[in-house]
N, C-alpha and C positions, 0 to 999 in steps of 0.2 A: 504493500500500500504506500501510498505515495502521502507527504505530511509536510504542511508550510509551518513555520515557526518563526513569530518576532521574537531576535533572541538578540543577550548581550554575549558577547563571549567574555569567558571566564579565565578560563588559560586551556593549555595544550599539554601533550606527551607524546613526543616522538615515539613511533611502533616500528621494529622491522625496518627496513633500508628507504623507504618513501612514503609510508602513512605516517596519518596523523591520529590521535584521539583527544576530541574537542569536550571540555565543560561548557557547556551552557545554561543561562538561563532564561528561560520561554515564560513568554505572557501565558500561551496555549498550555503547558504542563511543569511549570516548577523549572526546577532544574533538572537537565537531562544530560548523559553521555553517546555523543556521535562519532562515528569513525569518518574518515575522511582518506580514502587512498591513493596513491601516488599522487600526494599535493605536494609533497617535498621535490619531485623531480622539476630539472629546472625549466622546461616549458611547463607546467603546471599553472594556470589562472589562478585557481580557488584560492591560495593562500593569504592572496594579499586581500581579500575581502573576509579573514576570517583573522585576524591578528587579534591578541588580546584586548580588552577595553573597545570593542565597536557592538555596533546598532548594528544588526544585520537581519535582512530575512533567511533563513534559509530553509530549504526545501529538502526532504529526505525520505529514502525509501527504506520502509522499515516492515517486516514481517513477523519471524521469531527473533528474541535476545537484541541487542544490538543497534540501531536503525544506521545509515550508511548517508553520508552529506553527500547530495548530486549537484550541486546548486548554490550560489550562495549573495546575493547583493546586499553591498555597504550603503547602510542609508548615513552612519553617523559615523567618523571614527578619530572624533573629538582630537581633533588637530594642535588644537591649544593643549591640551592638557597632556598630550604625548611629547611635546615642547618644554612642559613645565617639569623639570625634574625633581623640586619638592613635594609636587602636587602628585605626578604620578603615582612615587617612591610611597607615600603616603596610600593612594588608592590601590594600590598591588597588595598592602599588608593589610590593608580595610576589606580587600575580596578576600583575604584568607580566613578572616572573621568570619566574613558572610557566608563560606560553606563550610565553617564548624558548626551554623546556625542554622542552617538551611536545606532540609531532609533534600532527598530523591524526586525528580517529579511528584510533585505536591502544587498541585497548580492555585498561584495568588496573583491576580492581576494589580492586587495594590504592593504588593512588594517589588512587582517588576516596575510600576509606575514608580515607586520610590525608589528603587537603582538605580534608575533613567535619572531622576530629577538630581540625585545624588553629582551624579555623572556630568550631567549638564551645568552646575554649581561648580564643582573643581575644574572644571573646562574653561569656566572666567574668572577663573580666585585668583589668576594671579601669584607672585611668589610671595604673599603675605604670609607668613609662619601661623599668625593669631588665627586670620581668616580661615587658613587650609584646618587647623587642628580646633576651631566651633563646628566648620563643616562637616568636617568627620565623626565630629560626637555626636552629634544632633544626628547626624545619618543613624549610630548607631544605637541612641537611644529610641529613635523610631522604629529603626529594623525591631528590637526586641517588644515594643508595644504592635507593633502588625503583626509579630509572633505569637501574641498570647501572654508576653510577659511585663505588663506594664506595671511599673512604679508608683506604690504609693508616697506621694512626694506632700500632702496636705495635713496629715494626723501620722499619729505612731500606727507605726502598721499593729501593733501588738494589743496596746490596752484604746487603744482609739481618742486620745489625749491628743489636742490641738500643739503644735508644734510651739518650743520656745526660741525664741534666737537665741544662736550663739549654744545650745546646750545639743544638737543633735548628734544621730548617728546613723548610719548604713547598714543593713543585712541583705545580702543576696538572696541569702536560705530562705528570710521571712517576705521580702519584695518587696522593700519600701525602709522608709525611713523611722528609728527609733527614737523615744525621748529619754533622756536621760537614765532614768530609772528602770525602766525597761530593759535598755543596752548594757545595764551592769550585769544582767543576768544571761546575757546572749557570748560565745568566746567567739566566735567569728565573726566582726561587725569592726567598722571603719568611722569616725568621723568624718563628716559633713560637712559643709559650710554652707551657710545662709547662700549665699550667692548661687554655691552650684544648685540648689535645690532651686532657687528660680531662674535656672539655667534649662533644671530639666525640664522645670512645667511650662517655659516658654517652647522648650523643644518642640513639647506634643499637642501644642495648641497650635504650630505655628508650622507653614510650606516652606520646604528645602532652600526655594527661593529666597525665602526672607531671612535667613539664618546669618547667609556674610554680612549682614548688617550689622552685629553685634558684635561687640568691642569687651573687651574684661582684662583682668589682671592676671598674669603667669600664673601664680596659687591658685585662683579659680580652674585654670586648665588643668594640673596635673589633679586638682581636686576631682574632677569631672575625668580623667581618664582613668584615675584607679575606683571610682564608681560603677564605672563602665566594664572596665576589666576583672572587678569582682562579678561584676553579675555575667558575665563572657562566660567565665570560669564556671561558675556554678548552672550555669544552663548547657554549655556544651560537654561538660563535667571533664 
Protein backbone atom coordinates (compact mmCIF):
# COMPACT_ATOMS: atom_id res chain seq x y z
CA UNK A 1 0.00 0.00 0.00
CA UNK A 2 1.15 3.20 -0.87
CA UNK A 3 1.19 6.15 2.21
CA UNK A 4 1.66 10.02 2.19
CA UNK A 5 3.09 11.50 5.36
CA UNK A 6 3.64 15.24 6.53
CA UNK A 7 6.69 14.44 8.21
CA UNK A 8 9.72 16.21 10.07
CA UNK A 9 12.70 14.29 9.80
CA UNK A 10 14.29 13.28 12.87
CA UNK A 11 17.60 11.95 12.14
CA UNK A 12 19.20 8.97 10.09
CA UNK A 13 21.35 5.57 10.37
CA UNK A 14 23.32 4.45 7.63
CA UNK A 15 22.23 0.53 6.72
CA UNK A 16 24.55 -1.78 4.55
CA UNK A 17 26.65 0.13 1.76
CA UNK A 18 23.65 2.63 0.31
CA UNK A 19 20.42 2.61 2.45
CA UNK A 20 19.34 4.65 4.79
CA UNK A 21 16.81 4.32 7.87
CA UNK A 22 14.98 7.50 8.53
CA UNK A 23 13.07 8.62 12.14
CA UNK A 24 10.25 10.59 11.45
CA UNK A 25 7.61 12.36 12.80
CA UNK A 26 4.14 12.29 10.89
CA UNK A 27 1.18 14.57 11.48
CA UNK A 28 -0.80 11.05 9.91
CA UNK A 29 0.90 8.56 12.70
CA UNK A 30 3.33 9.79 15.47
CA UNK A 31 6.44 8.92 14.97
CA UNK A 32 7.41 6.21 12.51
CA UNK A 33 10.61 4.33 11.07
CA UNK A 34 11.23 4.37 7.10
CA UNK A 35 13.91 2.75 5.03
CA UNK A 36 15.18 4.58 2.26
CA UNK A 37 17.40 2.52 -0.31
CA UNK A 38 20.22 3.32 -2.28
CA UNK A 39 19.93 7.09 -1.22
CA UNK A 40 23.45 7.01 -0.24
CA UNK A 41 24.70 6.37 -3.94
CA UNK A 42 26.00 9.23 -5.56
CA UNK A 43 23.30 9.93 -8.28
CA UNK A 44 20.76 9.28 -5.77
CA UNK A 45 17.95 12.41 -5.47
CA UNK A 46 16.03 11.52 -2.33
CA UNK A 47 18.73 12.49 0.06
CA UNK A 48 18.84 15.83 -0.04
CA UNK A 49 15.10 16.38 0.41
CA UNK A 50 15.26 14.08 3.59
CA UNK A 51 18.23 15.75 5.68
CA UNK A 52 17.66 16.10 9.24
CA UNK A 53 15.43 19.15 10.76
CA UNK A 54 13.09 19.55 7.27
CA UNK A 55 9.37 19.65 6.52
CA UNK A 56 8.90 17.15 4.07
CA UNK A 57 6.06 15.17 2.46
CA UNK A 58 6.94 11.85 1.87
CA UNK A 59 5.38 9.07 0.27
CA UNK A 60 5.90 5.34 1.13
CA UNK A 61 5.08 1.88 0.36
CA UNK A 62 4.48 -0.12 3.11
CA UNK A 63 2.91 -3.70 3.46
CA UNK A 64 4.21 -6.01 6.36
CA UNK A 65 7.01 -4.75 9.13
CA UNK A 66 8.82 -1.84 7.78
CA UNK A 67 7.34 0.69 5.06
CA UNK A 68 10.17 1.68 2.25
CA UNK A 69 10.41 5.90 1.26
CA UNK A 70 9.63 6.04 -2.63
CA UNK A 71 9.27 9.71 -2.76
CA UNK A 72 10.20 12.47 -0.97
CA UNK A 73 9.53 16.67 -1.35
CA UNK A 74 11.10 19.50 0.96
CA UNK A 75 8.53 21.81 1.64
CA UNK A 76 10.79 23.48 4.62
CA UNK A 77 14.28 22.94 5.49
CA UNK A 78 14.78 25.92 7.77
CA UNK A 79 17.79 27.45 6.20
CA UNK A 80 18.33 29.81 8.89
CA UNK A 81 18.53 27.76 11.52
CA UNK A 82 20.93 25.04 9.79
CA UNK A 83 23.12 28.49 9.57
CA UNK A 84 22.71 29.15 13.09
CA UNK A 85 25.17 26.92 14.86
CA UNK A 86 23.86 27.65 18.52
CA UNK A 87 20.58 27.37 17.50
CA UNK A 88 20.95 24.14 15.71
CA UNK A 89 23.50 22.43 18.33
CA UNK A 90 20.75 23.21 20.79
CA UNK A 91 17.70 21.75 18.52
CA UNK A 92 19.65 18.39 17.80
CA UNK A 93 19.95 17.70 21.62
CA UNK A 94 16.02 19.03 22.18
CA UNK A 95 15.11 16.17 19.21
CA UNK A 96 16.85 13.78 21.59
CA UNK A 97 14.57 14.73 24.36
CA UNK A 98 11.79 14.56 22.18
CA UNK A 99 12.10 10.71 21.28
CA UNK A 100 12.89 9.78 24.87
CA UNK A 101 9.34 11.27 25.10
CA UNK A 102 7.79 10.30 22.30
CA UNK A 103 6.38 6.43 21.91
CA UNK A 104 6.19 4.68 18.26
CA UNK A 105 3.40 5.81 15.82
CA UNK A 106 1.07 7.32 18.38
CA UNK A 107 -0.42 9.64 16.14
CA UNK A 108 -0.90 13.71 17.76
CA UNK A 109 -1.59 16.39 15.39
CA UNK A 110 -0.83 18.93 18.08
CA UNK A 111 2.44 17.70 18.94
CA UNK A 112 3.42 17.60 15.32
CA UNK A 113 1.95 21.31 15.10
CA UNK A 114 4.09 22.04 18.08
CA UNK A 115 7.59 20.78 16.42
CA UNK A 116 6.64 22.68 13.46
CA UNK A 117 6.05 25.92 15.50
CA UNK A 118 9.13 24.83 17.70
CA UNK A 119 11.18 24.66 14.45
CA UNK A 120 9.99 27.60 12.82
CA UNK A 121 10.90 29.90 16.20
CA UNK A 122 14.65 28.80 16.21
CA UNK A 123 14.72 29.31 12.51
CA UNK A 124 14.55 33.25 13.41
CA UNK A 125 16.01 33.30 17.07
CA UNK A 126 18.94 34.30 15.87
CA UNK A 127 22.30 33.64 17.93
CA UNK A 128 20.77 35.00 21.14
CA UNK A 129 21.98 32.60 23.91
CA UNK A 130 18.65 33.99 26.38
CA UNK A 131 16.40 33.65 23.21
CA UNK A 132 17.48 30.11 21.82
CA UNK A 133 17.56 28.45 25.68
CA UNK A 134 13.37 30.33 26.75
CA UNK A 135 12.61 28.65 23.24
CA UNK A 136 13.68 25.50 24.19
CA UNK A 137 12.13 25.37 27.52
CA UNK A 138 8.99 26.51 26.64
CA UNK A 139 9.15 23.92 23.76
CA UNK A 140 9.66 21.41 26.33
CA UNK A 141 7.53 22.21 28.87
CA UNK A 142 4.75 22.11 26.29
CA UNK A 143 5.95 18.89 24.75
CA UNK A 144 5.26 17.37 28.21
CA UNK A 145 1.80 19.06 28.89
CA UNK A 146 0.49 17.76 25.09
CA UNK A 147 1.96 14.41 26.77
CA UNK A 148 -0.31 14.11 29.42
CA UNK A 149 2.15 15.54 31.93
CA UNK A 150 1.24 18.92 32.86
CA UNK A 151 2.46 20.81 36.00
CA UNK A 152 0.92 21.88 38.79
CA UNK A 153 2.42 25.24 38.94
CA UNK A 154 -0.69 27.32 41.17
CA UNK A 155 -1.12 25.37 44.66
CA UNK A 156 1.02 22.57 46.35
CA UNK A 157 0.59 19.62 44.26
CA UNK A 158 0.24 17.75 47.78
CA UNK A 159 -1.92 19.40 50.46
CA UNK A 160 -3.40 22.00 47.95
CA UNK A 161 -2.17 25.09 49.84
CA UNK A 162 -1.97 28.28 47.77
CA UNK A 163 1.78 28.92 46.95
CA UNK A 164 4.14 31.31 49.14
CA UNK A 165 6.85 33.27 47.52
CA UNK A 166 10.20 32.74 47.99
CA UNK A 167 9.29 29.31 50.05
CA UNK A 168 8.65 26.74 47.08
CA UNK A 169 9.73 23.59 45.64
CA UNK A 170 9.61 20.82 42.68
CA UNK A 171 8.62 17.20 42.44
CA UNK A 172 8.60 15.32 39.24
CA UNK A 173 7.26 12.18 41.01
CA UNK A 174 4.40 14.40 42.41
CA UNK A 175 3.98 16.88 39.18
CA UNK A 176 3.97 20.06 40.26
CA UNK A 177 5.03 22.35 42.79
CA UNK A 178 5.40 21.91 46.68
CA UNK A 179 5.06 24.29 49.65
CA UNK A 180 7.33 24.26 52.10
CA UNK A 181 6.13 21.87 54.46
CA UNK A 182 5.16 19.48 52.20
CA UNK A 183 8.64 19.39 50.51
CA UNK A 184 10.38 18.40 53.95
CA UNK A 185 8.77 15.22 53.65
CA UNK A 186 9.30 14.52 49.99
CA UNK A 187 13.73 13.31 49.23
CA UNK A 188 13.58 13.93 45.64
CA UNK A 189 12.37 17.46 45.10
CA UNK A 190 14.36 20.66 43.85
CA UNK A 191 13.79 24.38 44.67
CA UNK A 192 11.96 26.62 42.66
CA UNK A 193 11.91 30.01 42.17
CA UNK A 194 9.14 32.50 41.94
CA UNK A 195 10.05 33.56 38.58
CA UNK A 196 10.60 30.15 37.00
CA UNK A 197 7.16 29.10 38.17
CA UNK A 198 5.79 32.17 36.11
CA UNK A 199 7.85 31.17 33.44
CA UNK A 200 6.12 27.92 33.28
CA UNK A 201 2.59 29.01 33.43
CA UNK A 202 3.29 31.77 30.82
CA UNK A 203 4.74 28.79 28.90
CA UNK A 204 1.24 26.99 28.73
CA UNK A 205 -0.91 29.70 28.23
CA UNK A 206 1.18 31.08 25.63
CA UNK A 207 2.16 30.03 21.37
CA UNK A 208 5.65 29.07 20.58
CA UNK A 209 5.56 32.39 18.63
CA UNK A 210 5.21 34.42 21.45
CA UNK A 211 7.84 32.96 23.69
CA UNK A 212 11.25 34.95 22.17
CA UNK A 213 9.79 37.75 23.41
CA UNK A 214 10.78 37.01 26.84
CA UNK A 215 13.65 38.28 28.52
CA UNK A 216 14.97 36.84 32.24
CA UNK A 217 17.91 36.43 34.28
CA UNK A 218 20.72 33.60 33.88
CA UNK A 219 19.31 31.97 37.45
CA UNK A 220 15.87 31.81 36.16
CA UNK A 221 17.30 29.68 33.08
CA UNK A 222 19.27 27.19 34.72
CA UNK A 223 16.39 27.22 37.34
CA UNK A 224 14.00 26.23 34.47
CA UNK A 225 16.27 23.74 32.91
CA UNK A 226 16.88 21.58 35.81
CA UNK A 227 12.86 21.73 36.35
CA UNK A 228 12.64 20.47 33.03
CA UNK A 229 15.34 17.96 33.37
CA UNK A 230 13.95 16.56 36.54
CA UNK A 231 10.69 15.96 35.01
CA UNK A 232 12.64 14.49 31.42
CA UNK A 233 14.04 12.01 33.91
CA UNK A 234 11.23 10.93 35.61
CA UNK A 235 8.94 10.41 32.65
CA UNK A 236 11.38 8.88 30.24
CA UNK A 237 12.64 7.02 33.57
Amino acid sequence: MEYKYHSIVLEHTDVGETDRLYALYTKEAGRIMLAANGVRKPQAKLAGNLESITLVEVFAAKNRGRGRITGAIAADNFSGLKENLPAIQKVFATLKIFSRLVTQEEQDAGIFALLLDYLKAMDTSGEQEEKIEILTAGFIFKLLSGLGYGLEMKKCVSCGAMLVPSRNFFSAELGGTLCETCASRENRRVRIADETVKFIRIFFENKMENLGKLRTEESNLRNLKLVAEETVKWVAG
